[in-house]
C-alpha positions in Angstrom: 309.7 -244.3 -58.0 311.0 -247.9 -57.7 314.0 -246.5 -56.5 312.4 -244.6 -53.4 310.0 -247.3 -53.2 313.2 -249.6 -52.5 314.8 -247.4 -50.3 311.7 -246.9 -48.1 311.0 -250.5 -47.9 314.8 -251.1 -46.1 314.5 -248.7 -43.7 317.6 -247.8 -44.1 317.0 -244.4 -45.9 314.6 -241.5 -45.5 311.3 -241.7 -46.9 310.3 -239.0 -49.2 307.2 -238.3 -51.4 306.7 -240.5 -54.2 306.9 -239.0 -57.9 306.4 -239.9 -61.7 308.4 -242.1 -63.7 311.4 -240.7 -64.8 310.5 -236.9 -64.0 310.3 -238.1 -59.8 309.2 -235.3 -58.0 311.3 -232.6 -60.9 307.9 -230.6 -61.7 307.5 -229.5 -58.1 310.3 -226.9 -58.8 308.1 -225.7 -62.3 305.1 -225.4 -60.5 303.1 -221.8 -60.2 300.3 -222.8 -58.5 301.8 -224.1 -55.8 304.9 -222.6 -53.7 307.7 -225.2 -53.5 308.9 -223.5 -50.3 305.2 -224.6 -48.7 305.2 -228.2 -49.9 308.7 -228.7 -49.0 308.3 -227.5 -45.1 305.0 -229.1 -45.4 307.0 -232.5 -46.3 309.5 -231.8 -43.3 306.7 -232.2 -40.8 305.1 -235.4 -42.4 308.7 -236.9 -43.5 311.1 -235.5 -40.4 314.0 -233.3 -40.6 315.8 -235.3 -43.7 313.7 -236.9 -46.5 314.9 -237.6 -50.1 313.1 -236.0 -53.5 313.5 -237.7 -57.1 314.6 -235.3 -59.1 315.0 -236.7 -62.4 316.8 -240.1 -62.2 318.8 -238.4 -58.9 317.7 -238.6 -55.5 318.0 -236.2 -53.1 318.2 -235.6 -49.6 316.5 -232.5 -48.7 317.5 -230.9 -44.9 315.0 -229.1 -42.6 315.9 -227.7 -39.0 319.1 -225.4 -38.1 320.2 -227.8 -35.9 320.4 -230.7 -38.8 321.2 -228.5 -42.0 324.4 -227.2 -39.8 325.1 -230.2 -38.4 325.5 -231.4 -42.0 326.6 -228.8 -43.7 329.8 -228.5 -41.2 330.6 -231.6 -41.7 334.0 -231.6 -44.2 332.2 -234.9 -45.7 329.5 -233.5 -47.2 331.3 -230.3 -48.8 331.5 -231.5 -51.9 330.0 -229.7 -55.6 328.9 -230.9 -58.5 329.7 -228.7 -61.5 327.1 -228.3 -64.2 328.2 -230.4 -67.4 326.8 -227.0 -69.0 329.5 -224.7 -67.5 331.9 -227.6 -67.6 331.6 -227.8 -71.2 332.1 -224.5 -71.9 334.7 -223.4 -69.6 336.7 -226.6 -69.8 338.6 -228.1 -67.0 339.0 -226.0 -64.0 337.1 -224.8 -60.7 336.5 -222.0 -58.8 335.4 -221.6 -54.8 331.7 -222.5 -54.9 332.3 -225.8 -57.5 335.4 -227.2 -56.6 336.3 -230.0 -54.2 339.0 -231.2 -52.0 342.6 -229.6 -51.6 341.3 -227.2 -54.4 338.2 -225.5 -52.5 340.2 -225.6 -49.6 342.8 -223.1 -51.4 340.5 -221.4 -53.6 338.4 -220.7 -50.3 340.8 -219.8 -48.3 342.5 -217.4 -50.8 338.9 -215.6 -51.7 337.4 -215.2 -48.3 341.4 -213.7 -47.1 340.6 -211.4 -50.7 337.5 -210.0 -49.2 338.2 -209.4 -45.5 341.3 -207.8 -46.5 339.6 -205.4 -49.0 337.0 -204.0 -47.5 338.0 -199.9 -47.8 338.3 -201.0 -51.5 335.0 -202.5 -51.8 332.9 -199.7 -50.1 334.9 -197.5 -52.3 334.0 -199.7 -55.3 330.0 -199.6 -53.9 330.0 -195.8 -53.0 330.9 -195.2 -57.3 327.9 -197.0 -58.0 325.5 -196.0 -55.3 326.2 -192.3 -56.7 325.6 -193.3 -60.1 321.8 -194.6 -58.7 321.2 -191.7 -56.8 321.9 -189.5 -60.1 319.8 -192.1 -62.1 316.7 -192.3 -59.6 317.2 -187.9 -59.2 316.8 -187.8 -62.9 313.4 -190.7 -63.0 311.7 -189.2 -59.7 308.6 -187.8 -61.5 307.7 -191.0 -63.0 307.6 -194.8 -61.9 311.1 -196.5 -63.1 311.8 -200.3 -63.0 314.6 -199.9 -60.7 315.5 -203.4 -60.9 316.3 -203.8 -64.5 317.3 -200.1 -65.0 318.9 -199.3 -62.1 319.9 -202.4 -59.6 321.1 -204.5 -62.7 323.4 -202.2 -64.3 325.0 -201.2 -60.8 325.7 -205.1 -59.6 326.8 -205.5 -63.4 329.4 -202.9 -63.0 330.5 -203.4 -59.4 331.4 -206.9 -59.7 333.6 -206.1 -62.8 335.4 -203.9 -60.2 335.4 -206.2 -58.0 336.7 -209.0 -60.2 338.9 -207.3 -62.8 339.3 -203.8 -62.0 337.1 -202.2 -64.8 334.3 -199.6 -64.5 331.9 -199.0 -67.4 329.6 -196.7 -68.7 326.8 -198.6 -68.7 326.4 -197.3 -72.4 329.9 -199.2 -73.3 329.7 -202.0 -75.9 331.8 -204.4 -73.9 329.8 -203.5 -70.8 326.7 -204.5 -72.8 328.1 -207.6 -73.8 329.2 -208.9 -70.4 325.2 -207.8 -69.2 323.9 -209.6 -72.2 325.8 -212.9 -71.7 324.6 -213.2 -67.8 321.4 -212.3 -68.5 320.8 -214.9 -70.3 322.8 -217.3 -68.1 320.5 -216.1 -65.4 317.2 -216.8 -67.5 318.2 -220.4 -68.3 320.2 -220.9 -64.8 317.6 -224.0 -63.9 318.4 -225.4 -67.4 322.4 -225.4 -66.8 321.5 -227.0 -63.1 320.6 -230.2 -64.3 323.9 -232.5 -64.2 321.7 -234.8 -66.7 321.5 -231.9 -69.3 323.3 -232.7 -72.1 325.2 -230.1 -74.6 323.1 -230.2 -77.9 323.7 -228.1 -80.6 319.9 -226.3 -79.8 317.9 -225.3 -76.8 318.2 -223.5 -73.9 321.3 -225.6 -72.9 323.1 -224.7 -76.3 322.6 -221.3 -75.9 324.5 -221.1 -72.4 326.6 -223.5 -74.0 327.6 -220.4 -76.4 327.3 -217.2 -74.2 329.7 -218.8 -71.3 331.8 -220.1 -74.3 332.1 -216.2 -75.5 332.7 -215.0 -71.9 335.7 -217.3 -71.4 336.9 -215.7 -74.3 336.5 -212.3 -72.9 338.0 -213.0 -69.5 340.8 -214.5 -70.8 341.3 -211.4 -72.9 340.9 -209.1 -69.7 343.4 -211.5 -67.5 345.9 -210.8 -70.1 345.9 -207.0 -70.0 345.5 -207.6 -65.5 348.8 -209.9 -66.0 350.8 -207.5 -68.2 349.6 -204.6 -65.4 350.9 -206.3 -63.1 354.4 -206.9 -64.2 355.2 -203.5 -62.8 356.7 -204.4 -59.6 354.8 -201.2 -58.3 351.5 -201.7 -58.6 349.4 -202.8 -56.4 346.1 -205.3 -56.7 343.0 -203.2 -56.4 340.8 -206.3 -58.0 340.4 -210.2 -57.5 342.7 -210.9 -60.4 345.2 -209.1 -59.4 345.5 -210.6 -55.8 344.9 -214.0 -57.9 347.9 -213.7 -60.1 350.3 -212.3 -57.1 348.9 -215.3 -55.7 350.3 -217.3 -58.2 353.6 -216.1 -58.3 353.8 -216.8 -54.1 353.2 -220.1 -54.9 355.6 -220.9 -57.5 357.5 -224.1 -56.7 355.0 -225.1 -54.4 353.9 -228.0 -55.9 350.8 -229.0 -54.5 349.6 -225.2 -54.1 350.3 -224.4 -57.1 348.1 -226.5 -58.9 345.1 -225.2 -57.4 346.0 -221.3 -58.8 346.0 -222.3 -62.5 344.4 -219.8 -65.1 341.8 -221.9 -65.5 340.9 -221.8 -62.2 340.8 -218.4 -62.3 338.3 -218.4 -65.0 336.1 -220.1 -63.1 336.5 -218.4 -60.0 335.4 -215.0 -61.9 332.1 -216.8 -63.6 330.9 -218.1 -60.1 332.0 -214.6 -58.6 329.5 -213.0 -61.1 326.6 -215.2 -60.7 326.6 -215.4 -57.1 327.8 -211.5 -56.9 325.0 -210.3 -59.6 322.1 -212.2 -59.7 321.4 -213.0 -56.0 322.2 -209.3 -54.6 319.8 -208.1 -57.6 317.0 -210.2 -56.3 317.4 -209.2 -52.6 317.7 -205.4 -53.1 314.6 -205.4 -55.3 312.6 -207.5 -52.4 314.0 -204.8 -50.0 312.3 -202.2 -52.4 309.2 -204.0 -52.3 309.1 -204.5 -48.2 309.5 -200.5 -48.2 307.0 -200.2 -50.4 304.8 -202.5 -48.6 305.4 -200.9 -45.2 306.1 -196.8 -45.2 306.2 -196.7 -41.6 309.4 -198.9 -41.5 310.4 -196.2 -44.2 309.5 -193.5 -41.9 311.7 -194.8 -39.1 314.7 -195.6 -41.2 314.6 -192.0 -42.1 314.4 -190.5 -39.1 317.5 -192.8 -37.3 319.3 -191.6 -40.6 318.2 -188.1 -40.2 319.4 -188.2 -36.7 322.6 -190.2 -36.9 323.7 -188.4 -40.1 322.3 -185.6 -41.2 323.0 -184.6 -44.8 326.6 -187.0 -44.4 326.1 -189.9 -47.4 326.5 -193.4 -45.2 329.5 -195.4 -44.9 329.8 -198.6 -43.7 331.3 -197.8 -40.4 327.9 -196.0 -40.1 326.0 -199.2 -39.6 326.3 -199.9 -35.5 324.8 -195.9 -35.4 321.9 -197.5 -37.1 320.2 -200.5 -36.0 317.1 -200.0 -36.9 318.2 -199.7 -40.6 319.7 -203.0 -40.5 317.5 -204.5 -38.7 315.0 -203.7 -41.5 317.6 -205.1 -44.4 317.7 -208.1 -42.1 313.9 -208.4 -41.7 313.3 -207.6 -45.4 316.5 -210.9 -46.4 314.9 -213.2 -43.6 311.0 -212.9 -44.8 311.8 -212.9 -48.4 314.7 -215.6 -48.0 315.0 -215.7 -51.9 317.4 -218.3 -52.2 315.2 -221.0 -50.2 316.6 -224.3 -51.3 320.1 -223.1 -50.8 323.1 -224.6 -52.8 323.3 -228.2 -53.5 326.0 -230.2 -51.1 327.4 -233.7 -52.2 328.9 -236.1 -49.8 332.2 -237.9 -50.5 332.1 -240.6 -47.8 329.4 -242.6 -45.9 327.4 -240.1 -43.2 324.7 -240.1 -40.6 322.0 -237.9 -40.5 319.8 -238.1 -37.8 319.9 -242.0 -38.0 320.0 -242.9 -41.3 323.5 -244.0 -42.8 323.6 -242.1 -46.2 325.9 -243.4 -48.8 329.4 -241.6 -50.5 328.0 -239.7 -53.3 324.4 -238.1 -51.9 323.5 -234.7 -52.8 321.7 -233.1 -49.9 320.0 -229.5 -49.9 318.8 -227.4 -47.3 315.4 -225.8 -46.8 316.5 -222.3 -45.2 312.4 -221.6 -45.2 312.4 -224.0 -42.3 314.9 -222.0 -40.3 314.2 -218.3 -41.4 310.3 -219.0 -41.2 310.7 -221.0 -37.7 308.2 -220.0 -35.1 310.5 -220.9 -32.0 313.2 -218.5 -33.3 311.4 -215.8 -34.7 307.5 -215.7 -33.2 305.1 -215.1 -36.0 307.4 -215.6 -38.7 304.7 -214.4 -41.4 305.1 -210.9 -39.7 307.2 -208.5 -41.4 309.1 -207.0 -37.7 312.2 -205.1 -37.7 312.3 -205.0 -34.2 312.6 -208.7 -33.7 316.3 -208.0 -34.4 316.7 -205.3 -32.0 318.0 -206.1 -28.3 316.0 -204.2 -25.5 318.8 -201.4 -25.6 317.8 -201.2 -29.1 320.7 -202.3 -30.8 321.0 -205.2 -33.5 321.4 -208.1 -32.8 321.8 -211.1 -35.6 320.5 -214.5 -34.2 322.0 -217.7 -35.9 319.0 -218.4 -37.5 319.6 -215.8 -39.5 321.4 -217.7 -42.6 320.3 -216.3 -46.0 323.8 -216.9 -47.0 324.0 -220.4 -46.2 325.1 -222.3 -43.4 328.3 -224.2 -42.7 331.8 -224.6 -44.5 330.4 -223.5 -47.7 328.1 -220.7 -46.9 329.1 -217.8 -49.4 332.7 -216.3 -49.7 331.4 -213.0 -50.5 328.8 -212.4 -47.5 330.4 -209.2 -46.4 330.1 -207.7 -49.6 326.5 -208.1 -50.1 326.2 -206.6 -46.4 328.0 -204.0 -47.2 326.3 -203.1 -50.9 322.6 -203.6 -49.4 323.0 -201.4 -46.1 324.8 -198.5 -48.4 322.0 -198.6 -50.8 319.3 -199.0 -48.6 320.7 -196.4 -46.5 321.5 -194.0 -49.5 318.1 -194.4 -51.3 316.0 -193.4 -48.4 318.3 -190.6 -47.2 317.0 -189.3 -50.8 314.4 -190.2 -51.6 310.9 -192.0 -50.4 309.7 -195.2 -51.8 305.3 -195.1 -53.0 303.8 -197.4 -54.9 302.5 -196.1 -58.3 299.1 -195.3 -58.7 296.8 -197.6 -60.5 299.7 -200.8 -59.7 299.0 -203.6 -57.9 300.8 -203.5 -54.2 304.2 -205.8 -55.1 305.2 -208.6 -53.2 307.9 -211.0 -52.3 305.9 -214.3 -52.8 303.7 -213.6 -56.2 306.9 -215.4 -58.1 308.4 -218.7 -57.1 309.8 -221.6 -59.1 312.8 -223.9 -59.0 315.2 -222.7 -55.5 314.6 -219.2 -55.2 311.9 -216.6 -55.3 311.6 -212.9 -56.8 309.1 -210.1 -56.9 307.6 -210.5 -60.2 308.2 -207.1 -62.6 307.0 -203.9 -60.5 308.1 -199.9 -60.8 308.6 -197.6 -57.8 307.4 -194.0 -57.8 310.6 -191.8 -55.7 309.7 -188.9 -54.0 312.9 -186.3 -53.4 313.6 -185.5 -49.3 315.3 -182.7 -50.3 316.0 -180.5 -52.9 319.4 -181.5 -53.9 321.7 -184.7 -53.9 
């Protein structure tokens, strides 16, 4: 407090609420009874477009506005990360994409992003296995409410993103399967924990027990890289999975001094953990909030079908199916702009001196941005509270993405693996309700979007679907 006390009284940083010693304003993000997202926008109009928050002993400088948070976040001097002493204890030196800094993101970045966009018949065929799989599994439940996002959506993210990173499909019955799913879940439980750079590793708690699971899963990885590595010794095969591409990478680059540092093992043990964390946990969230919003709103089902119905037929979607049907994405749009899960977006860190909107921030600032204040913004999407497909249809009818639209992130270090999401939420969506039909379950409470938020993001708290066959067969 005597630090943003201090800061307010020079004028020459933002203001910001004032919080309690030590904690600063830290129990906002615990809070139940009160939606961060709410206070924070709240804060924005009394405080302006950049105000700071104590969180812990660390201030920071939280962004409002699309015009200020991409102003920022393009800036190369506020792309910086700080890794979580957590994950740095237990994976040990190294970086991947989302954490590194410097000549190193600027590789890593480069090389993952070039990964994706050139893979793209690779990773709807890696989708398509899995979105079978769910149709089978959701055929087999449709007489009784399931929990499709623990027993379907979590299994199927699970198992594409080992695909996508190292080339193995499971059974979701398989014991290394079930240790991979058991090791992220419970990174994913105690993610807020691992997020505090003040955390220290002690041999109990939450913290120790990340500490141990990520310590196991190095282990793993390294194993798996080793049988990808000896693979791909064979001159004739080809990469069909991040590691692979990764370690042809490496031999590219051999004798390339200052590129090949960046592409060191290590690295790539990184770059796999923030692969699955941002590839499994994130996509989970948003394709059980798109459940919900169906749920919530059967006439937006209704219409989906019909454009399906009409564009397809019995034909299972593929992703060149999507500009035949706007209306479909315009609802997975609609459904990732209202529920915005990820709110507070992923912390920035500045490495020089920079001004934001008239205040000269110093080398070393962490600065987050509040997406609620541009995906909840009245002048680019009138009544924002509305849940409106259409608001993302042109008047010929066909979709149309506004910038606003960010619930990826904005700027230089808005997520590497956007396109992959896109493409694994349309094919699902799309496949699920040219099945099936989404009702609530009788004698259960209408789901929603907003009934569970703490720390940066929100979910639907625990909820089961009831699914209705279209037709007969699959």
């Amino acid at each position: 407090m005597m630090e943003n006390r201090r800061d307010n009284a020079s004028g020459n940083l933002p203001r910001g609420p004032s919080g309690l010693p030590l904690l600063g304003n830290l129990l906002l993000f615990r809070s139940r009874a009160h939606p961060v997202s709410k206070i924070l926008t709240k804060w924005a109009k009394e405080y302006g477009n950049i105000y700071t928050l104590k969180i812990g002993p660390k201030l920071v400088y939280i962004l409002s506005g699309y015009d200020c948070i991409n102003e920022v976040f393009n800036n190369p001097d506020v792309a910086g990360r700080n890794a979580t002493k957590t994950f740095i204890a237990a994976l040990g030196e190294g970086s991947g994409p989302a954490s590194s800094e410097g000549q190193t993101w600027s590789c890593l970045r480069h090389f993952t992003v070039k990964h994706f966009s050139s893979s793209t018949a690779r990773q709807e065929e890696i989708i398509s296995e899995d979105v079978e799989r769910i149709l089978s599994a959701l055929n087999s439940k449709s007489q009784t409410p399931i929990d499709i996002h623990n027993d379907v959506f979590r299994p199927a993210f699970y198992n594409i993103m080992c695909k996508v990173a190292f080339g193995k499909s499971y059974n979701y019955s398989d014991d290394e399967f079930k240790t991979i799913a058991d090791i992220w879940d419970t990174v994913k439980r105690n993610a807020g924990i691992a997020a505090l750079n003040y955390t220290i590793k002690l041999p109990f708690g939450k913290s120790h027990e990340i500490f141990r699971k990520v310590s196991s899963l190095k282990s793993l990885l390294q194993k798996i890289v080793s049988e990808r590595r000896s693979q791909m010794e064979d001159k004739s095969a080809k990469p069909s999975c991040f590691v692979d591409s990764y370690l042809l990478q490496q031999n590219e680059v051999q004798g390339k001094e200052e590129v090949n540092k960046q592409f060191t093992d290590a690295n790539l043990i990184w770059s796999i953990v923030e692969l699955f964390f941002t590839g499994t946990n994130i996509p989970e969230i948003v394709m059980s909030s798109i459940i919900v919003y169906l749920i919530n709103n059967p006439r937006v089902q209704e219409r989906i079908q019909q454009e399906l119905d009409t564009e397809l037929g019995d034909k299972p979607p593929t992703w060149a199916d999507r500009k035949r049907l706007p209306y479909s994405q315009a609802a997975i749009a609609e459904s990732m702009r209202h529920a915005n899960n990820i709110f507070l977006g992923v912390p920035h860190v500045s490495s020089k001196p920079v001004t934001v909107e008239g205040y000269r921030i110093p080398a070393g600032s962490t600065f987050m941005a509040n997406l609620d204040s541009v995906m909840m913004d009245p002048t680019a999407f009138p009544k924002p509270d509305d849940f409106d497909p259409e608001r993302f249809l042109d008047e010929d009818g066909n979709y149309r993405r506004p910038k606003e639209l960010v619930p990826f992130g904005v700027g230089m270090r808005s997520c590497a693996g956007e396109q992959l999401a896109h493409m694994e939420f349309f094919l699902m969506t799309c496949s699920i309700l040219q099945k099936m039909t989404l009702k609530n379950p009788p004698g259960q409470d209408i789901p929603t979007v907003f009934t569970s938020e703490t720390g940066v993001s929100r979910a639907p708290r625990p909820f089961k679907v009831l699914l209705r066959p279209r037709r007969t067969e699959l």
